[in-house]
C-alpha positions in Angstrom: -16.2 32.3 -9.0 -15.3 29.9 -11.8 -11.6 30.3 -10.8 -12.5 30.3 -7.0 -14.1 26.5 -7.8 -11.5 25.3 -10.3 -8.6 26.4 -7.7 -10.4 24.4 -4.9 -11.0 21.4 -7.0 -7.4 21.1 -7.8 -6.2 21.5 -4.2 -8.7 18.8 -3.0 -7.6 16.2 -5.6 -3.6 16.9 -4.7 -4.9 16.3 -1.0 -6.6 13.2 -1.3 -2.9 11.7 -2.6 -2.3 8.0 -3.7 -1.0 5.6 -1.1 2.6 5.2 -0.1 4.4 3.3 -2.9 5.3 -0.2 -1.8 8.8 -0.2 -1.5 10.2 -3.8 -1.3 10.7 -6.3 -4.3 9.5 -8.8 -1.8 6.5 -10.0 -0.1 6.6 -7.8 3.4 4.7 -11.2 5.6 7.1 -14.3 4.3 9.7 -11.8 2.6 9.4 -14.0 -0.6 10.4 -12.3 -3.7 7.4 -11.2 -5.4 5.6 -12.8 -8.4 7.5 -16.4 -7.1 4.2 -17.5 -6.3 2.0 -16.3 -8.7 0.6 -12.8 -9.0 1.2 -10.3 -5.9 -1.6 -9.3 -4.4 -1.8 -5.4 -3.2 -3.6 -3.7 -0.9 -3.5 -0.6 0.9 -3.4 -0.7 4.5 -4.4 3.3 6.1 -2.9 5.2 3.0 0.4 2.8 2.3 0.4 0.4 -0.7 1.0 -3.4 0.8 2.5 -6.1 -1.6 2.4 -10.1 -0.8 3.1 -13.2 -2.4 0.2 -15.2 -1.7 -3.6 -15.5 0.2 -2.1 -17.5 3.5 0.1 -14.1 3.8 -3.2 -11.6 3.7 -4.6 -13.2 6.9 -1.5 -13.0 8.3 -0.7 -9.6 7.3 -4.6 -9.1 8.4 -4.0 -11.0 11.8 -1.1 -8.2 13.0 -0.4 -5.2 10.3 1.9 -3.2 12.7 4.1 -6.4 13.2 4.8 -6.2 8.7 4.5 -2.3 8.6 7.4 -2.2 11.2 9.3 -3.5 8.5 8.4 -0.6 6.0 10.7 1.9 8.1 14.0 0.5 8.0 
C-alpha cells in the first residue's frame, strides 16, 4: 500500500508541472531587453511564465494577454 501511495504521490507532483519557461530575452509588452529597466518582473499567466521590463507594462500585459501571448508562438 506504501508503494501504491508513494507511486501516486510521484505521478501527481510530475503532473502539476512548472509553467512554460519564458522564452524571450526581452520584455514580451514593449519588447525592451530585459533588466534595462530595473529588475524584470515575472508572472505566470494560465501555466506560462511571463517576463516584463517594468509596472506600466503589467497593466498592459493585464489590459489584453492574448494580444502579448500571440507573440510567444512564433
Amino acid at each position: 500500500m506504501k508503494l501504491i501511495l508513494s507511486i501516486l504521490f510521484v505521478s501527481a507532483s510530475l503532473l502539476s508541472a512548472a509553467p512554460g519557461a519564458y522564452p524571450l530575452k526581452t520584455c514580451l509588452v514593449s519588447d525592451n531587453e530585459l533588466g534595462s529597466m530595473g529588475r524584470p518582473i515575472t508572472k505566470v499567466y494560465k501555466d506560462q511564465e511571463v517576463k516584463l521590463c517594468c509596472k506600466p507594462c503589467i497593466k498592459k500585459f493585464d489590459a489584453n494577454p492574448a494580444k502579448y501571448l500571440g507573440k510567444l508562438k512564433k
